[in-house]
C-alpha positions as CSV (number, residue, x, y, z in Angstrom):
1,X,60.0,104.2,130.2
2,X,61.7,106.2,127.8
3,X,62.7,102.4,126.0
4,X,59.0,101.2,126.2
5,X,58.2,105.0,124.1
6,X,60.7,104.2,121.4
7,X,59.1,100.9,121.3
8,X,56.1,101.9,120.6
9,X,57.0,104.7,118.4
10,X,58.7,101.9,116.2
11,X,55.4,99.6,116.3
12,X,53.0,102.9,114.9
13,X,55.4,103.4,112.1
14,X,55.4,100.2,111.3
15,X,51.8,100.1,111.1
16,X,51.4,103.2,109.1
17,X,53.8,102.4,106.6
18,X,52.3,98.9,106.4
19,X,48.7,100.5,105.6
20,X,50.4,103.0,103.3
21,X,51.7,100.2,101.3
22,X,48.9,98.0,101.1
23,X,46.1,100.8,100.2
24,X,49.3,101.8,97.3
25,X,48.8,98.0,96.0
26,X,44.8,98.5,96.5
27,X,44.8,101.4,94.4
28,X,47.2,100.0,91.6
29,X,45.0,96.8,91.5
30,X,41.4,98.8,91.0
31,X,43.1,100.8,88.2
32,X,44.8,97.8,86.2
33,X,41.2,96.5,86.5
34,X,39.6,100.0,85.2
35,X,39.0,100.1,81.5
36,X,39.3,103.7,80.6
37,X,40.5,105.7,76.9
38,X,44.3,104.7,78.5
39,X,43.1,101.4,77.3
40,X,47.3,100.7,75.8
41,X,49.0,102.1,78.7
42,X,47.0,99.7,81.3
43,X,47.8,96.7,78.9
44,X,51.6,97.9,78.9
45,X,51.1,97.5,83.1
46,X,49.7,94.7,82.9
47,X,51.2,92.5,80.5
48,X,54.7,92.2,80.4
49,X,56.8,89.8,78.1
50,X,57.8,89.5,74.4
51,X,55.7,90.5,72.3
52,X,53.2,92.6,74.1
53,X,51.2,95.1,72.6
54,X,53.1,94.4,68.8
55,X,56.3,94.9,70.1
56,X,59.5,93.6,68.2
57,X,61.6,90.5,69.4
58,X,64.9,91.1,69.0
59,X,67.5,88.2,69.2
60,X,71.2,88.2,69.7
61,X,72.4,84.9,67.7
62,X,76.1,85.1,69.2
63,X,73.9,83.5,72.3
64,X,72.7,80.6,70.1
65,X,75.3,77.4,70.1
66,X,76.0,75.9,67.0
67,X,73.1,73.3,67.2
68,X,70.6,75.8,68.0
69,X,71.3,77.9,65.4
70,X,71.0,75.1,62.7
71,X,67.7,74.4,63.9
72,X,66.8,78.2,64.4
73,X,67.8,78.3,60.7
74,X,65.7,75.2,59.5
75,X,62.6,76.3,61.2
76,X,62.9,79.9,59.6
77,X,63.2,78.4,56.3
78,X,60.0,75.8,56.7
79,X,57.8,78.1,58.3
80,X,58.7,81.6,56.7
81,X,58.5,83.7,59.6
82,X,60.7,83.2,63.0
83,X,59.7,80.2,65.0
84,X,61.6,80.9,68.3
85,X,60.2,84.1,68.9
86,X,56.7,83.0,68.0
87,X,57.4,80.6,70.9
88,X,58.8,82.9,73.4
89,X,55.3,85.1,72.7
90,X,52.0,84.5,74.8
91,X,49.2,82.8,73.6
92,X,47.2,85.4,74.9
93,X,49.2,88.2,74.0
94,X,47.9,92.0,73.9
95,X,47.6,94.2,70.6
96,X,47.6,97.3,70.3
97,X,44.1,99.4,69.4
98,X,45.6,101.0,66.0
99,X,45.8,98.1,64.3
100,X,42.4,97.9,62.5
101,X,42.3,99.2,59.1
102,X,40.3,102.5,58.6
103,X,37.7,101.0,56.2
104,X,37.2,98.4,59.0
105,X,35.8,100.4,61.7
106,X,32.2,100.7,60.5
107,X,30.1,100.0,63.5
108,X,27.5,97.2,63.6
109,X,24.8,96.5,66.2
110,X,26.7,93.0,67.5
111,X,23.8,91.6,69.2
112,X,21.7,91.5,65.6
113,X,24.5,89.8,63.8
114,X,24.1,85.7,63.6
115,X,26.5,83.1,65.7
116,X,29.5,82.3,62.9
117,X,31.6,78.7,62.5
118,X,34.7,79.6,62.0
119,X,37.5,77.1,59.6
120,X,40.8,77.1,60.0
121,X,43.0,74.7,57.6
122,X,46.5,73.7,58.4
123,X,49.1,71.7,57.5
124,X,52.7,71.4,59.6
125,X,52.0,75.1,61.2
126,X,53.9,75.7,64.1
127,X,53.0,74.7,67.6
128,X,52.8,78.7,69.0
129,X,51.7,80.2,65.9
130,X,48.5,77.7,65.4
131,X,47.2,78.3,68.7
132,X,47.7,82.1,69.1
133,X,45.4,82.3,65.9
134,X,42.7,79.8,68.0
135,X,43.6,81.6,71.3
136,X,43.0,85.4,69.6
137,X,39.7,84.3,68.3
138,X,38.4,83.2,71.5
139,X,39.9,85.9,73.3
140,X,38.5,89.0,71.5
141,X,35.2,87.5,69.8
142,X,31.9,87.4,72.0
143,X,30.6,84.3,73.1
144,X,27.2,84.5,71.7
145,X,28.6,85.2,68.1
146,X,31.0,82.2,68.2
147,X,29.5,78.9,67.5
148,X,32.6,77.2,66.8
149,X,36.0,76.7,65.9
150,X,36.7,73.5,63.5
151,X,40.7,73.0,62.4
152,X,41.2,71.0,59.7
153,X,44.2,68.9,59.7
154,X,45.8,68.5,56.0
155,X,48.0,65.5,56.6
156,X,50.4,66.7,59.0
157,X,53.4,64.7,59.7
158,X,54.3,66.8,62.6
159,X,53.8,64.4,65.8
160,X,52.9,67.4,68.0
161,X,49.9,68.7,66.2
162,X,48.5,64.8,66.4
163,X,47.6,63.4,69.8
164,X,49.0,66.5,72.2
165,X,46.5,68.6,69.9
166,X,43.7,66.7,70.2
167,X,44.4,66.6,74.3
168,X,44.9,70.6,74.4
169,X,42.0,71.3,72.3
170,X,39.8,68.9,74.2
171,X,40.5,71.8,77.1
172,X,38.8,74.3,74.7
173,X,34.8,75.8,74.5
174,X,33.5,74.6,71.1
175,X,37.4,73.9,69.7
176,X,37.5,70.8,67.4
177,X,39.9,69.3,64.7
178,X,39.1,66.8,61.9
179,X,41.7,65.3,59.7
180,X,42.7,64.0,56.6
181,X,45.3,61.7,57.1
182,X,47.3,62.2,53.5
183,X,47.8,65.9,52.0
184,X,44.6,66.8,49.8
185,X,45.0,70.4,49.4
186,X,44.1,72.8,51.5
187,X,41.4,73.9,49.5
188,X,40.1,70.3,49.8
189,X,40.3,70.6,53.8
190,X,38.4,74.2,53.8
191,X,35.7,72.8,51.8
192,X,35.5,69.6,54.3
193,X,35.3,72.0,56.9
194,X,32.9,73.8,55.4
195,X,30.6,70.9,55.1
196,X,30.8,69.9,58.5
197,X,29.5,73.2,60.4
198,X,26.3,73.8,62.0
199,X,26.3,78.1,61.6
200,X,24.6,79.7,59.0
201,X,27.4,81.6,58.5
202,X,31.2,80.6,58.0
203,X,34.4,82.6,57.8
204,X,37.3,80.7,56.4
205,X,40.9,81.7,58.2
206,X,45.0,81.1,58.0
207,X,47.0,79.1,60.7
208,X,48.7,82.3,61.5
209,X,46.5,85.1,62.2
210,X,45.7,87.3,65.4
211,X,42.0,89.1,65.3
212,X,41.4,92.4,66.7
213,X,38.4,92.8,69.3
């Protein structure tokens, strides 16, 4: 009797600390979901990797082998900014909220303002660092405001912004390229993307840009 009490004893615990545990995850779930003023800390809960919320990279090169490091080195010096850690970082990586500038925080009444086609020339930009600047813009610009996105290829010899773009963008809401197939300058591809939207209005952006919300 006394071995069928301990039993059972052992079985109720096991329940309660079960139901303890799963009301715990319950509760953490509803408040990642929550969007209150702690807007930074819940992104710093929920998003975890490099980069995250503007946070710097930092790199120990003793890791690197000789061949990686020549190549770490090359892409440094094509691109100007540090290619490896642009592609350890998320596409769809978080910001912080104090990055606006002050004279940038006038308020507008969004649902007045027209739909916008947005350009975006390139030529030879990173693999990461192109799509981050597409990804941010979809991420953090309302639907009914976007119209499009048009990239506008400036000759680019690099193989993987050819077919594999075309395929990834294909993937994409209202997310096109167009090309020129020799170097024209990339004020000659702006202007050809400019002449092939369909918004009244048109905002012209760099290859390597993140947009706040």
């Amino acid at each position: 009797m006394k071995l069928i009490w301990n039993y059972c004893c052992i079985v109720f615990l096991v329940v309660i600390l079960s139901c303890l545990n799963n009301y715990f995850t319950w509760k953490e779930i509803v408040g990642n979901r929550r969007f209150g003023n702690d807007s930074n800390q819940r992104l710093q809960r929920m998003k975890v990797g490099p980069g995250e919320l503007g946070q710097a990279v930092f790199l120990d090169l003793s890791l690197f082998s000789n061949e990686e490091r020549r190549q770490y080195e090359k892409d440094q010096n094509k691109h100007g900014y540090n290619v490896f850690v642009s592609d350890l970082i998320s596409f769809h990586r978080s910001l912080p909220h104090d990055i606006v500038y002050n004279g940038c925080t006038k308020s507008y009444d969004i649902f007045k303002l027209p739909p916008v086609s947005v350009i975006i020339p390139f030529r030879d930009e990173s693999w990461s660092v192109l799509l981050r600047t597409v990804h941010s813009i979809l991420d953090r610009t309302p639907s009914y405001l976007l119209r499009e996105i048009i990239l506008v290829d400036d000759g680019s010899k690099n193989g993987e912004l050819k077919t594999k773009l075309d395929i990834y963008l294909s993937h994409l809401y209202n997310v096109r390229v167009i090309r020129n197939e020799e170097p024209k300058g990339l004020m000659v591809a702006r202007q050809r993307g400019i002449d092939q939207t369909i918004a009244d209005v048109i905002v012209v952006m760099d290859s390597h840009q993140e947009v706040a919300e």
